[in-house]
C-alpha positions in Angstrom: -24.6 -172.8 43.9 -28.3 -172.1 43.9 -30.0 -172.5 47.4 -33.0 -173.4 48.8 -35.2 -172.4 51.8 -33.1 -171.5 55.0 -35.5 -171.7 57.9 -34.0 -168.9 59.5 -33.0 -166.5 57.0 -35.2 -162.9 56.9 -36.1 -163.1 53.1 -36.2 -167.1 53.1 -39.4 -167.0 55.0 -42.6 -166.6 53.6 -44.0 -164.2 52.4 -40.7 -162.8 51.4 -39.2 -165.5 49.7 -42.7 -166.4 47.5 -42.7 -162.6 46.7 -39.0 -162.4 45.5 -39.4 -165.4 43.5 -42.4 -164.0 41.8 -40.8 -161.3 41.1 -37.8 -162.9 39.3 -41.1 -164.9 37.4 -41.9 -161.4 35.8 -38.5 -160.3 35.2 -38.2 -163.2 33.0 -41.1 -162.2 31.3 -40.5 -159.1 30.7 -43.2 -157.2 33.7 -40.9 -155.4 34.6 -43.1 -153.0 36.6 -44.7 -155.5 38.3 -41.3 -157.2 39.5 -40.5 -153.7 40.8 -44.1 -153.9 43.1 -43.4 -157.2 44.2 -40.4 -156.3 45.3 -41.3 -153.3 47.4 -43.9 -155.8 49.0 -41.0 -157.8 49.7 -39.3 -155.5 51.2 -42.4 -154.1 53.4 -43.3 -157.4 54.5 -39.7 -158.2 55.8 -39.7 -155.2 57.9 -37.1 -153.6 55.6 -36.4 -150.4 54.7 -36.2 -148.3 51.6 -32.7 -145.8 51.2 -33.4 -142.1 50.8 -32.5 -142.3 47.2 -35.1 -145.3 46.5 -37.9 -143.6 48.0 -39.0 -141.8 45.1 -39.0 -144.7 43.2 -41.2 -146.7 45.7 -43.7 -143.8 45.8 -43.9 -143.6 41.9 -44.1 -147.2 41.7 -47.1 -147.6 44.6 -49.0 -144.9 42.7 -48.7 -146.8 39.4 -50.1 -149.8 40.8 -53.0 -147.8 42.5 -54.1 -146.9 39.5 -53.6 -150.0 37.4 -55.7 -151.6 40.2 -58.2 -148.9 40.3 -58.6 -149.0 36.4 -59.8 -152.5 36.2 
């Protein structure tokens, strides 16, 4: 069963929800990386939290994306 918005629910309010969507849009084609940012913003933007074990991966992935934006 595939639901939709839940007024109430942490990640089915926006910007969440829009960003975890998006980020199953890239998945399916293949941006891998790009999922993986949007899904750290996700997470920021709900107020979340990363586990210990994550962080690196969060860091590595904010710095790729500084540079990809700084490149262009």
């Amino acid at each position: 069963m595939v639901n939709t918005k839940k007024k109430n629910a942490m990640f089915g309010r926006y910007p969440s929800c829009d960003l975890l969507n998006n980020a199953l849009r890239f998945i399916k084609a293949g941006k891998i990386d790009t999922a993986c940012f949007e899904i750290i913003v996700a997470i920021h933007k709900a107020g979340g939290y990363f586990h210990e074990d994550i962080v690196p991966f969060v860091e590595e992935m904010q710095e790729k994306w500084q540079e990809r934006n700084n490149n262009d």
